[in-house]
C-alpha positions in Angstrom: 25.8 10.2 30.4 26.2 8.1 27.1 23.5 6.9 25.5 21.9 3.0 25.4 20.2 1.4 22.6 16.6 0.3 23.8 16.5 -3.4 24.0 15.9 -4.5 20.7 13.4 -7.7 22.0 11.1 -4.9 24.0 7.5 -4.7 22.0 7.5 -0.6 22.8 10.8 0.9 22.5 9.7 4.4 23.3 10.4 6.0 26.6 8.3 9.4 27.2 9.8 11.9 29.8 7.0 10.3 32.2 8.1 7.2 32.2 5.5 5.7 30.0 6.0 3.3 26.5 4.7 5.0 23.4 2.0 2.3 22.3 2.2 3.5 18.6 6.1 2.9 18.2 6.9 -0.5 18.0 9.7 -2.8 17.0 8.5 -5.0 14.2 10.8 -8.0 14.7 8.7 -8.2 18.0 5.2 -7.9 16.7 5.6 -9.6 13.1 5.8 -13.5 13.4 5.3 -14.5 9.8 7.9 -17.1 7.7 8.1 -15.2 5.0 8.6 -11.5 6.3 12.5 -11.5 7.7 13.2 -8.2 10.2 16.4 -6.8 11.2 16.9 -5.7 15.1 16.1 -1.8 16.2 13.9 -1.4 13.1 10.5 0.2 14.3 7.1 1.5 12.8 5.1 4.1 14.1 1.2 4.0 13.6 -1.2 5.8 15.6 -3.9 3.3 14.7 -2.7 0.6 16.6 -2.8 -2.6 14.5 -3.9 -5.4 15.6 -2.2 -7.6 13.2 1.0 -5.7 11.5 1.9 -7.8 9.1 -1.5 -7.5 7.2 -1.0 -3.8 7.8 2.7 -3.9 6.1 2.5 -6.3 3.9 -1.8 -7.3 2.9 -0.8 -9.5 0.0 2.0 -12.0 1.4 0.4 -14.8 2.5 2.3 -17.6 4.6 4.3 -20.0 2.4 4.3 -17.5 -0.9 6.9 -17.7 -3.3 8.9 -14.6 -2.3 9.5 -12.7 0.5 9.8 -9.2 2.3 13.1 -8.7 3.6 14.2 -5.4 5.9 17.2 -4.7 7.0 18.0 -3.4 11.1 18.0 0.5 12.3 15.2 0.9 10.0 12.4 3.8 10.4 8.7 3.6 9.0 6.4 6.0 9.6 2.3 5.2 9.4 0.7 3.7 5.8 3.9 2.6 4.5 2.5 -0.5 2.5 4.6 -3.3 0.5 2.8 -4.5 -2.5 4.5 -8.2 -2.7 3.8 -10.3 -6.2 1.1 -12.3 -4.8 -1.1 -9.5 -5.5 -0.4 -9.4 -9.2 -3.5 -11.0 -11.7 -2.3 -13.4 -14.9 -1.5 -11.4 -17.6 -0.9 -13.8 -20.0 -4.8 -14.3 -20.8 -6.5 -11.9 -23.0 -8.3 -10.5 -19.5 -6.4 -10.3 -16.0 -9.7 -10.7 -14.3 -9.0 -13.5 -11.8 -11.3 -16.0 -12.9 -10.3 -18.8 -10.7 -10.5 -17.2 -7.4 -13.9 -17.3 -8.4 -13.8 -21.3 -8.9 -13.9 -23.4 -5.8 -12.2 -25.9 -7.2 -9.0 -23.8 -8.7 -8.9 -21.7 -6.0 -6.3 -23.0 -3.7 -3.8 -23.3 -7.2 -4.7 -19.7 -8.0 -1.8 -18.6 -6.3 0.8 -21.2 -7.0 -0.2 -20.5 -11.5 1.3 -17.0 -10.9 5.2 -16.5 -12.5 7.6 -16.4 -9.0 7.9 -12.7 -7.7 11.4 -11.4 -6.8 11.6 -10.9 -3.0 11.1 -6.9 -1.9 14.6 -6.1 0.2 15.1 -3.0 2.7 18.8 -1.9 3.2 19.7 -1.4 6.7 18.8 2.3 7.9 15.9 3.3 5.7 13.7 6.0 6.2 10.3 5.4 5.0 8.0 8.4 5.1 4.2 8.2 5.7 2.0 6.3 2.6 4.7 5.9 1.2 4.5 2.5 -1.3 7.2 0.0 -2.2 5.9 -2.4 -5.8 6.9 -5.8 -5.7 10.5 -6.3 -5.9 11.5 -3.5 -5.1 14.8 -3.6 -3.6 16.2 -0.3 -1.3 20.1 0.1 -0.8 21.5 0.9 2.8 20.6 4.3 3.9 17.7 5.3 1.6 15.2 8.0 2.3 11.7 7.5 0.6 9.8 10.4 0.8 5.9 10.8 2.1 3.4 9.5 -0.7 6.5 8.0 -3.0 5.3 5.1 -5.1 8.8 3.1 -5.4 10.1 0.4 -7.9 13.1 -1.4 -9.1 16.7 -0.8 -6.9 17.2 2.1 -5.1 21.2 3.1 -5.0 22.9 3.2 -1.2 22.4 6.7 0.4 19.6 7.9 -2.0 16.7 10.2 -1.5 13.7 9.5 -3.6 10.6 11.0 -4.2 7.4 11.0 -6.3 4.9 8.8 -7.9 6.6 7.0 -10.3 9.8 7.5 -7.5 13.0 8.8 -8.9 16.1 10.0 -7.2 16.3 13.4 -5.7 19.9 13.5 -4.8 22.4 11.0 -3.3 23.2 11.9 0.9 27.2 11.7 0.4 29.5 11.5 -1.5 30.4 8.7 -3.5 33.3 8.3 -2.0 31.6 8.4 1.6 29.2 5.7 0.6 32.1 3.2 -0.1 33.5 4.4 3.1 29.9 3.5 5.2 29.0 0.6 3.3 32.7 -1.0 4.2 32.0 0.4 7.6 28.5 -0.6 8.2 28.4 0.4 11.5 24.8 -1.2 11.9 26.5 -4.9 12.0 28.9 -3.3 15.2 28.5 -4.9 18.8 26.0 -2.5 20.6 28.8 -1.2 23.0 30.5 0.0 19.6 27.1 1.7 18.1 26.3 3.4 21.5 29.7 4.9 21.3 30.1 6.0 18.0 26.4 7.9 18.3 27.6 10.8 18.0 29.7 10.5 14.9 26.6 9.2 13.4 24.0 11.8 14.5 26.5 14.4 13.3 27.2 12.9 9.6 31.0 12.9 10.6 31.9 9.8 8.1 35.5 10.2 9.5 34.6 10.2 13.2 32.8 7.4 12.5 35.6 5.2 10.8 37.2 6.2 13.9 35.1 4.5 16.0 35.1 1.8 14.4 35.7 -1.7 16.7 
């Protein structure tokens, strides 16, 4: 029987054998309604603790109507205490302390904020893996098809296809070959119709780069 994409506007995607949704796994773009966190379709997270507001739990320092954004691609997979550190969390650094001083003063409060220097926006590539407590800095930007492993503390651009690890993150080793990378990202399958997708799922579960630039619509 070939296999159907969940709908990608259902809150719990996850089907158990009983018939029953899987509270913990949800689809963000259907729980996070925030202007300036953008969410591609089929990307999910996966938190036992059952937020009640995700984007606080994702993303604690973006306030509505901040300078920069959190952007994340579709076919995306999180896994619990993943956490994006946006630039509104930074302190002024151009003083001789970075002790936040005006958050302190009523009357400079509400400007606090808007005295920082601009952030660049944080950017997810379509299907990333993000493994559990894992940590993205601000602007930190992840090309298509990145691994992050558990616990990884991750800055700066991640290349397409890469696995990366550790606490300052580096790359661990690249998923393909170069020229298979150029191959998917001309592909990228995750922009097909669904039909396409659901048909070519086997190509993708079993790496076959050809099979899949067969597939393609």
């Amino acid at each position: 029987m070939p296999f159907a994409l969940p709908d990608p506007k259902r809150r719990n995607p996850l089907l158990f054998p009983d018939g029953s949704h899987d509270p913990a796994t949800v689809f963000l773009n259907q729980v996070i309604d925030h202007p300036n966190i953008e969410i591609g379709d089929w990307t999910y997270y996966h938190d036992r603790r059952l937020p009640q507001d995700y984007a606080e739990t994702l993303a604690p320092y973006l306030f509505q109507g901040a300078p920069e954004r959190l952007i994340i691609g579709r076919f995306c997979q999180m896994a619990q205490g993943v956490e994006f550190i946006t630039a509104t969390a930074n302190h002024p650094m151009s003083g001789v302390s970075t002790f936040p001083f005006a958050i302190f003063d009523p009357p400079r409060f509400a400007s606090y904020r808007s005295d920082l220097p601009r952030g660049h926006d944080t950017i997810v590539g379509n299907d990333c893996w993000i493994g559990r407590r894992a940590t993205l800095l601000p602007g930190a930007e992840l090309g298509n098809g990145v691994i992050v492993a558990a616990n990884a503390v991750v800055r700066g651009k991640i290349p397409d296809y890469a696995i990366v690890g550790g606490n300052p993150a580096e790359v661990i080793r690249k998923r393909y070959t170069e020229q298979d990378i150029e191959t998917l990202l001309g592909l990228r399958w995750w922009d097909w119709p669904t039909k396409a997708i659901e048909k070519a799922i086997p190509a993708i579960e079993a790496g076959d780069v050809a099979g899949l630039r067969a597939a393609a619509p």
